[in-house]
Chimera marker file (.cmm) of the C-alpha trace (Angstrom):
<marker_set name="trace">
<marker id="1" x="122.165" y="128.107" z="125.631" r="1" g="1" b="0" radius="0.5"/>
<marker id="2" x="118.707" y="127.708" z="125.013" r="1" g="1" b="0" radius="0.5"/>
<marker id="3" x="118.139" y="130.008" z="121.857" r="1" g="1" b="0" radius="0.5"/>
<marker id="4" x="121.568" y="128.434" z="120.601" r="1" g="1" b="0" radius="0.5"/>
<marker id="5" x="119.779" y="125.036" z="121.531" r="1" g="1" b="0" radius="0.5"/>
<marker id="6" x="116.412" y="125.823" z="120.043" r="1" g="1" b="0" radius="0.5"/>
<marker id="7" x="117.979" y="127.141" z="116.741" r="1" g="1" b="0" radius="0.5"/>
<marker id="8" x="120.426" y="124.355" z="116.113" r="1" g="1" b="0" radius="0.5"/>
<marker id="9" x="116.985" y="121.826" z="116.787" r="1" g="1" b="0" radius="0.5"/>
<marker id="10" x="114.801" y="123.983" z="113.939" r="1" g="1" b="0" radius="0.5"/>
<marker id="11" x="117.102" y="123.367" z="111.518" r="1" g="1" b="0" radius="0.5"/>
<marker id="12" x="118.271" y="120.006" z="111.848" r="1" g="1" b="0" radius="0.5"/>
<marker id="13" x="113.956" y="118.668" z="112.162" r="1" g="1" b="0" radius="0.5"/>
<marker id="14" x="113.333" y="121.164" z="109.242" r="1" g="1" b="0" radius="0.5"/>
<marker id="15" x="116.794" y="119.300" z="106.986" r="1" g="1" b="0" radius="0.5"/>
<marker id="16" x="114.968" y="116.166" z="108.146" r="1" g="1" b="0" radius="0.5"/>
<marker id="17" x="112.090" y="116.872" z="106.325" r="1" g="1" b="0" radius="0.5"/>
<marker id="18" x="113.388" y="118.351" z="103.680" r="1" g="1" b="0" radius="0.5"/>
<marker id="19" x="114.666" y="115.104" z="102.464" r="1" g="1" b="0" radius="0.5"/>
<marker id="20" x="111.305" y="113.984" z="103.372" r="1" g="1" b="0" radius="0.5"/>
<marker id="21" x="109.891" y="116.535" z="100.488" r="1" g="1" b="0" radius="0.5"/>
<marker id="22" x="112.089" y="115.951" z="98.599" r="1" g="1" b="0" radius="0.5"/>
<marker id="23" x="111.073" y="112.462" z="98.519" r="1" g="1" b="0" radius="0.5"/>
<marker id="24" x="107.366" y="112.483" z="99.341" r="1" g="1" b="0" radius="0.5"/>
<marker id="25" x="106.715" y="110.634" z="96.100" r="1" g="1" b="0" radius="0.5"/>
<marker id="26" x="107.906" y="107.631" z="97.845" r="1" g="1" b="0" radius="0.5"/>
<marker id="27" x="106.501" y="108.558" z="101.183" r="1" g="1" b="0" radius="0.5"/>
<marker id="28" x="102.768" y="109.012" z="100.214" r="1" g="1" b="0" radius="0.5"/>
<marker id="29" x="103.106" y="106.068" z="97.783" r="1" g="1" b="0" radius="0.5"/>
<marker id="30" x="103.235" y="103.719" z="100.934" r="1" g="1" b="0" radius="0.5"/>
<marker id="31" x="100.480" y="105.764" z="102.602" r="1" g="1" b="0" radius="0.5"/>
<marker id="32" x="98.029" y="105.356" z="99.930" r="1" g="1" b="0" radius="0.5"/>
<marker id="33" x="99.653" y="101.482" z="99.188" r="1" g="1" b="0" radius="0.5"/>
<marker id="34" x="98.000" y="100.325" z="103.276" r="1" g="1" b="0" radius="0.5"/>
<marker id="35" x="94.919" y="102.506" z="102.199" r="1" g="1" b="0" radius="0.5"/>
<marker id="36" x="94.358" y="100.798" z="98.728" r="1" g="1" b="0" radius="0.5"/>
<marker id="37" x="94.507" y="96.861" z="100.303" r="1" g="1" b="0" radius="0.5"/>
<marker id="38" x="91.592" y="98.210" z="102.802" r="1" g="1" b="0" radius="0.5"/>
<marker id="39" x="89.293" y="99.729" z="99.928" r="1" g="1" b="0" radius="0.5"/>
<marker id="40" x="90.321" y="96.335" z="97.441" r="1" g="1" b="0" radius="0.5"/>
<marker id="41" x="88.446" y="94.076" z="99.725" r="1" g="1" b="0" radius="0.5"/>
<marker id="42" x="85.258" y="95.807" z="99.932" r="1" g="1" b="0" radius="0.5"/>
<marker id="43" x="85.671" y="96.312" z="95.681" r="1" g="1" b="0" radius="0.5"/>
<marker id="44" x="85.815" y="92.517" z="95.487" r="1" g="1" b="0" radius="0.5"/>
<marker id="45" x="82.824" y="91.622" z="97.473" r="1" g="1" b="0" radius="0.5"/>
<marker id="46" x="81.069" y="94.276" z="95.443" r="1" g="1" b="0" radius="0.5"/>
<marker id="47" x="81.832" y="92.795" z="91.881" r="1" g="1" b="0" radius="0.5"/>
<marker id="48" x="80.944" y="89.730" z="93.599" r="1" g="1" b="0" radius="0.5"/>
<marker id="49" x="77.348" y="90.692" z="93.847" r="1" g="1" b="0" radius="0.5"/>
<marker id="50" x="76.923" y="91.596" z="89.973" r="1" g="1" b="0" radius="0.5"/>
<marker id="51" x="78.413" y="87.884" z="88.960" r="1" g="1" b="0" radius="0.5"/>
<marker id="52" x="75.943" y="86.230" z="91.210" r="1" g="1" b="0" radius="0.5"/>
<marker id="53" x="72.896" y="87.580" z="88.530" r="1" g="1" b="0" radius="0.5"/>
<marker id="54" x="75.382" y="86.472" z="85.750" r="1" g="1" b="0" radius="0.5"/>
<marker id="55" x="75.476" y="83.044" z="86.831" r="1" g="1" b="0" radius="0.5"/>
<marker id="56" x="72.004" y="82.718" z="86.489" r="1" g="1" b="0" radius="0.5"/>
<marker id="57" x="72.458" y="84.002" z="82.749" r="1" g="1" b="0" radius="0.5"/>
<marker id="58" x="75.288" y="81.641" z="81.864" r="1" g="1" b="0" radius="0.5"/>
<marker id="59" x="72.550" y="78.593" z="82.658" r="1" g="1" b="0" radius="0.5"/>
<marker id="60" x="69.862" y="80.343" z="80.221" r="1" g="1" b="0" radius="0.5"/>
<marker id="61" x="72.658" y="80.460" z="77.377" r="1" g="1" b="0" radius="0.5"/>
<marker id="62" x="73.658" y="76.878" z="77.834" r="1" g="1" b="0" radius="0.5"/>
<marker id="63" x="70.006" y="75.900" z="77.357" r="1" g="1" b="0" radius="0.5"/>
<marker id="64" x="70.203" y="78.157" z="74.324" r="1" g="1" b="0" radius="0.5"/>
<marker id="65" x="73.419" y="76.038" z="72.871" r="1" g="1" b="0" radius="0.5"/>
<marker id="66" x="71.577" y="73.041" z="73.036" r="1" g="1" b="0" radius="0.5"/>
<marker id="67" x="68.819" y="74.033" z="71.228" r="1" g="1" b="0" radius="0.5"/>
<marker id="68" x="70.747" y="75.771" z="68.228" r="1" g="1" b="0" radius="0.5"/>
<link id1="1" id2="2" r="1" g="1" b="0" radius="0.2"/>
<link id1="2" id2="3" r="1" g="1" b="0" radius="0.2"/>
<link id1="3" id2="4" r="1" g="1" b="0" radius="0.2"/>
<link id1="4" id2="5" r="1" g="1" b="0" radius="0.2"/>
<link id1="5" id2="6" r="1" g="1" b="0" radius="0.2"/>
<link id1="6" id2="7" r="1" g="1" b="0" radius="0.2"/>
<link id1="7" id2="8" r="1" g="1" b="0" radius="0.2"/>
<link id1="8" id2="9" r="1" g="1" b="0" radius="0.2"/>
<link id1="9" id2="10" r="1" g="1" b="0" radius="0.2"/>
<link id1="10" id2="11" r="1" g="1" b="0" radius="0.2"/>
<link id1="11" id2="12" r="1" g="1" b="0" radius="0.2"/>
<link id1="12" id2="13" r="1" g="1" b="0" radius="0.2"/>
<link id1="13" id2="14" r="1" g="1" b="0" radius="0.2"/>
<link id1="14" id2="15" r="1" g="1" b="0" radius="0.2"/>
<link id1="15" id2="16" r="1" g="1" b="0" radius="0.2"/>
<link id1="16" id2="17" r="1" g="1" b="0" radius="0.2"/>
<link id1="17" id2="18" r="1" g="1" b="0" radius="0.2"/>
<link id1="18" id2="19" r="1" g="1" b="0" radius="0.2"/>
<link id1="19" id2="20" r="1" g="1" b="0" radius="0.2"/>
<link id1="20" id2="21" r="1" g="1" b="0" radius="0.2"/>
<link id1="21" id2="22" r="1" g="1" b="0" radius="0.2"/>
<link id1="22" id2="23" r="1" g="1" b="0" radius="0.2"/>
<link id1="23" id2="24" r="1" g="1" b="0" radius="0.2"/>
<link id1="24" id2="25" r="1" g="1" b="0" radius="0.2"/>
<link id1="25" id2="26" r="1" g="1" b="0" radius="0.2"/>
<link id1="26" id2="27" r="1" g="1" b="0" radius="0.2"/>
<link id1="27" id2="28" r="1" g="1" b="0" radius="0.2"/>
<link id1="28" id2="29" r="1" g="1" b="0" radius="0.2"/>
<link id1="29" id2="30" r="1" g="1" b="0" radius="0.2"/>
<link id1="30" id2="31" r="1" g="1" b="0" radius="0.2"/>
<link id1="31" id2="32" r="1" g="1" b="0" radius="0.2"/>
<link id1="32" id2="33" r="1" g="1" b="0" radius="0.2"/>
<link id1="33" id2="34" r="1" g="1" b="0" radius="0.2"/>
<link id1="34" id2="35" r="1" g="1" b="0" radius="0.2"/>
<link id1="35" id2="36" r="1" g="1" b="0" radius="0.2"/>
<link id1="36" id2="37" r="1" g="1" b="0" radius="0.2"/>
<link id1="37" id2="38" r="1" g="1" b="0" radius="0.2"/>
<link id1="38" id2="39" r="1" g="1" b="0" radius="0.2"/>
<link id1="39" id2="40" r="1" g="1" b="0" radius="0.2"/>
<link id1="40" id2="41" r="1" g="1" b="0" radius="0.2"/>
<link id1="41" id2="42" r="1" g="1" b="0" radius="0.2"/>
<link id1="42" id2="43" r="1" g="1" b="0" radius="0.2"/>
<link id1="43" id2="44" r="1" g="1" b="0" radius="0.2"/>
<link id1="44" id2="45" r="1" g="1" b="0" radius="0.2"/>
<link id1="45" id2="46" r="1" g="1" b="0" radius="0.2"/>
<link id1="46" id2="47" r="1" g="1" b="0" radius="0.2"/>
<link id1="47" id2="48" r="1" g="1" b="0" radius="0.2"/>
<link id1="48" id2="49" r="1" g="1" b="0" radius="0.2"/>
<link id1="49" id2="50" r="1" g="1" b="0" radius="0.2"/>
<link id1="50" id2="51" r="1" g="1" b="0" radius="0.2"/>
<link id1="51" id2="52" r="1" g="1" b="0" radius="0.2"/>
<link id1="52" id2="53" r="1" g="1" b="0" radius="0.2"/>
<link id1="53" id2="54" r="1" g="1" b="0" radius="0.2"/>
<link id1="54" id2="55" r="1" g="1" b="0" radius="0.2"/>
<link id1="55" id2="56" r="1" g="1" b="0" radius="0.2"/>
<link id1="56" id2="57" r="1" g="1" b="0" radius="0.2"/>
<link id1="57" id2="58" r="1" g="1" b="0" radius="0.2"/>
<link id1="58" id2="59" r="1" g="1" b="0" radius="0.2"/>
<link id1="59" id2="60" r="1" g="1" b="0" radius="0.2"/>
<link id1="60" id2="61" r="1" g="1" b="0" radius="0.2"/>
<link id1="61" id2="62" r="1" g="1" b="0" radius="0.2"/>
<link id1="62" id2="63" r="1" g="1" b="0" radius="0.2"/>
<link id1="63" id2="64" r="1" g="1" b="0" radius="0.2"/>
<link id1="64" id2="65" r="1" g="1" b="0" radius="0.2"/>
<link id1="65" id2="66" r="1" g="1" b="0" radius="0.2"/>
<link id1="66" id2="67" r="1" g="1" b="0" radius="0.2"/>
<link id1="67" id2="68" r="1" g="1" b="0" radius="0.2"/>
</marker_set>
């Protein structure tokens, strides 16, 4: 009973996952899709920091405008 139990178990987890390789390239898409929103955030803020100094450089070329 058990043997008969433990075989019948292997196989039926290991069909599950097949399917589950066989479609990983949906699976680890939605992995990586919760993992990319966390990283996006921080990318933001960093970009962020670079247009602050550009800001300051839009006010020396409207100066500029002026004056041509």
């Amino acid at each position: 009973m058990e043997p008969q139990i433990t075989s019948p178990e292997i196989p039926t987890p290991s069909k599950t996952e097949m399917p589950d390789i066989s479609g990983p390239t949906v699976n680890p898409p939605k992995p990586d899709m919760p993992n990319l929103p966390q990283p996006e955030p921080i990318n933001p803020p960093r970009p962020a920091e670079p247009q602050m100094p550009p800001k300051p450089a839009q006010p020396e070329v409207q100066p500029v405008t002026p004056k041509g």
